[in-house]
C-alpha positions in Angstrom: 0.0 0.0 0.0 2.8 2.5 1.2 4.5 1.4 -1.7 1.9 1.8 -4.4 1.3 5.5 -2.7 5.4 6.4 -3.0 4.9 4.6 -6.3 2.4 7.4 -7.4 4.1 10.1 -6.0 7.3 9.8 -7.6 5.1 9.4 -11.0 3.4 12.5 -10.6 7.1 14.0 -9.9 8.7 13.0 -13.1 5.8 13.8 -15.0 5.7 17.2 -13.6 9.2 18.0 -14.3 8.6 16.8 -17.8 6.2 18.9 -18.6 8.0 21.5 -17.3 10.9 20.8 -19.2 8.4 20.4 -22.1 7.0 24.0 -21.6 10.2 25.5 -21.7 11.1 23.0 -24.9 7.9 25.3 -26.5 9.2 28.4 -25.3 12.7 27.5 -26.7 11.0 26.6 -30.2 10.0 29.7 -30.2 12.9 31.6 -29.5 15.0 29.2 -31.9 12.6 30.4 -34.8 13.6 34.1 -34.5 17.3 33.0 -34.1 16.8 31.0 -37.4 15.7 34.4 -38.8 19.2 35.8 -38.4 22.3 35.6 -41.6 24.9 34.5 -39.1 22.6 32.0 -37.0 21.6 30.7 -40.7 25.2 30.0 -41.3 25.5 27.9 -37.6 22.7 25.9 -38.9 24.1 25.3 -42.1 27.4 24.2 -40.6 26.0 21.8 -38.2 23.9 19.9 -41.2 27.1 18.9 -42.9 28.2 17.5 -40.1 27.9 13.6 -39.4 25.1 12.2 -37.0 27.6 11.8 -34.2 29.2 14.9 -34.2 25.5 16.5 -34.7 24.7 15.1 -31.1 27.9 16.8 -29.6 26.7 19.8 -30.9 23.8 19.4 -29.1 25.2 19.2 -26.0 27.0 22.5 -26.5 24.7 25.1 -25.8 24.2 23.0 -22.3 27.6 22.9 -21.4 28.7 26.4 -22.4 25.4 28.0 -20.1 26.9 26.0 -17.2 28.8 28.8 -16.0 26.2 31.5 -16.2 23.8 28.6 -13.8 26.3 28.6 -11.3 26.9 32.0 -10.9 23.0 31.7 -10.2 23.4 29.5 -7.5 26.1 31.7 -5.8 24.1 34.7 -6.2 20.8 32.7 -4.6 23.4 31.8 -1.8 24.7 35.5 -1.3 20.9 36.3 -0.8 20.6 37.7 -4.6 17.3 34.8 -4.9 15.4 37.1 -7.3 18.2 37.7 -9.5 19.5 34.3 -9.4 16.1 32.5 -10.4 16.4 34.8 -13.2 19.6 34.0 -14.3 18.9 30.4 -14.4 15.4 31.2 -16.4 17.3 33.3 -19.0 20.1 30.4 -19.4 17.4 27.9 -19.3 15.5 29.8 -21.8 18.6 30.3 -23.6 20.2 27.0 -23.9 16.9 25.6 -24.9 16.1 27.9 -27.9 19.4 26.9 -29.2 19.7 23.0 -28.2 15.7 22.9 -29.8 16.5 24.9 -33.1 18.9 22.6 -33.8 17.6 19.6 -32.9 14.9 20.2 -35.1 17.4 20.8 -38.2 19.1 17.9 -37.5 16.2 15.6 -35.9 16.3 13.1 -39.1 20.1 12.6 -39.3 20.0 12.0 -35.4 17.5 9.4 -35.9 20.0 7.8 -37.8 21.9 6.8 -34.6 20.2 3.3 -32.9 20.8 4.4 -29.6 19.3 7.6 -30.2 16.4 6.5 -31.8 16.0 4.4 -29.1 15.8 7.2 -26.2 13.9 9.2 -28.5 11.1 6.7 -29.1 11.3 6.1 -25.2 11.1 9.6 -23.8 8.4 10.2 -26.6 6.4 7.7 -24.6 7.1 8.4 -21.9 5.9 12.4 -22.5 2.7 10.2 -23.8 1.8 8.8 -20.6 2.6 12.4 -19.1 -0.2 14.1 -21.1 -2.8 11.6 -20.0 -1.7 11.5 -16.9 -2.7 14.9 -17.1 -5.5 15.4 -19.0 -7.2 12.9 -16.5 -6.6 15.6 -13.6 -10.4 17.7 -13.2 -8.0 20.8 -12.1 -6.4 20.6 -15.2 -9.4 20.1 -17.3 -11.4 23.3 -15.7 -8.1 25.2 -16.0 -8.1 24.8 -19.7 -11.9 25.6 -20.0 -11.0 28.9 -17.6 -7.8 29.7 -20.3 -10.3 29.0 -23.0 -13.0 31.8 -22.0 -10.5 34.4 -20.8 -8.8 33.8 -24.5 -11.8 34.4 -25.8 -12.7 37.4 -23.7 -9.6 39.2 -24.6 -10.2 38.7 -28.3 -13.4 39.9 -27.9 -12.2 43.0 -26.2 -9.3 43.8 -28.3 -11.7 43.6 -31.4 -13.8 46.2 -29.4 -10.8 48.3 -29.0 -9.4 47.9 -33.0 -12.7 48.7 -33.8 -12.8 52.1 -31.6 -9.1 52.8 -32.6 -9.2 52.2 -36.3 -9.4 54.8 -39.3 -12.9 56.2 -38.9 -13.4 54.5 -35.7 -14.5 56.7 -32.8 -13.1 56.4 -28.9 -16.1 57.6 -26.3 -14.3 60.2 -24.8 -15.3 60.7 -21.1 -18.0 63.5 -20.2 -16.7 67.0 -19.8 -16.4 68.1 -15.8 
């Protein structure tokens, strides 16, 4: 019994912190998509596709390894009572390292699959991030929290059709009553 319980915490753990992980995955997409935008950053990419499978995967590890500075001088300022300024830091080099390690891992996705062993992890970790979902699209919290996100969307695109509306050529703002 204990064990089942312990069992089901450390689940809901892992798949937390993947889906965390996963968020910030998004956010590094995103990010990686402007860098792509950008004549030198075009060249990196370039670069990295003529490389073998092997060497691709080293690359990947890069941005990771070259951040681990900047998240350590994080955790000395959270120790010297900098906490704000040190969650930052590791957000930005989170944020950072991710956008770069996710714009090129989507270049070089295919020749990565290449490698067995990676193939392997990948298909594993896929499934795993499966499981995670469902695990939490079976939570009620989460369901009513995406029906909440859902209206409010839809309320602010509501309202800031009211306002382009008011603001555009010919458009009219109410102004307030004379006093």
């Amino acid at each position: 019994m204990i064990r089942r319980i312990g069992n089901k915490c450390l689940q809901a753990i892992v798949y937390t912190v993947l889906l965390i992980e996963e968020l910030f995955w998004a956010t590094g997409r995103l990010v990686g998509g402007w860098l792509s935008r950008i004549p030198f950053w075009q060249g990196i990419e370039m670069a990295v596709l003529a490389l073998p499978a092997r060497a691709v995967f080293v690359v990947l590890l890069l941005p990771m390894a070259m951040l681990l500075p900047m998240k350590v001088g994080a955790l000395w300022l959270m120790a010297h009572h900098h906490v704000i300024a040190g969650v930052t830091a590791i957000v930005l080099a989170k944020i950072m390292g991710t956008a770069v390690s996710a714009r090129l891992f989507l270049i070089a996705k295919p020749k990565l699959l290449t490698l067995p062993w990676f193939a392997l992890c990948f298909g594993w970790i896929t499934g795993v991030l499966s499981r995670a979902h469902a695990w939490l699209e079976g939570l009620s919290a989460w369901r009513r929290g995406r029906v909440m996100v859902s209206m409010a969307r839809r309320r602010l695109r509501r309202a800031m059709g009211q306002i382009r509306t008011a603001v555009a050529p010919g458009g009219v703002l109410p102004l307030p009553p004379a006093v």
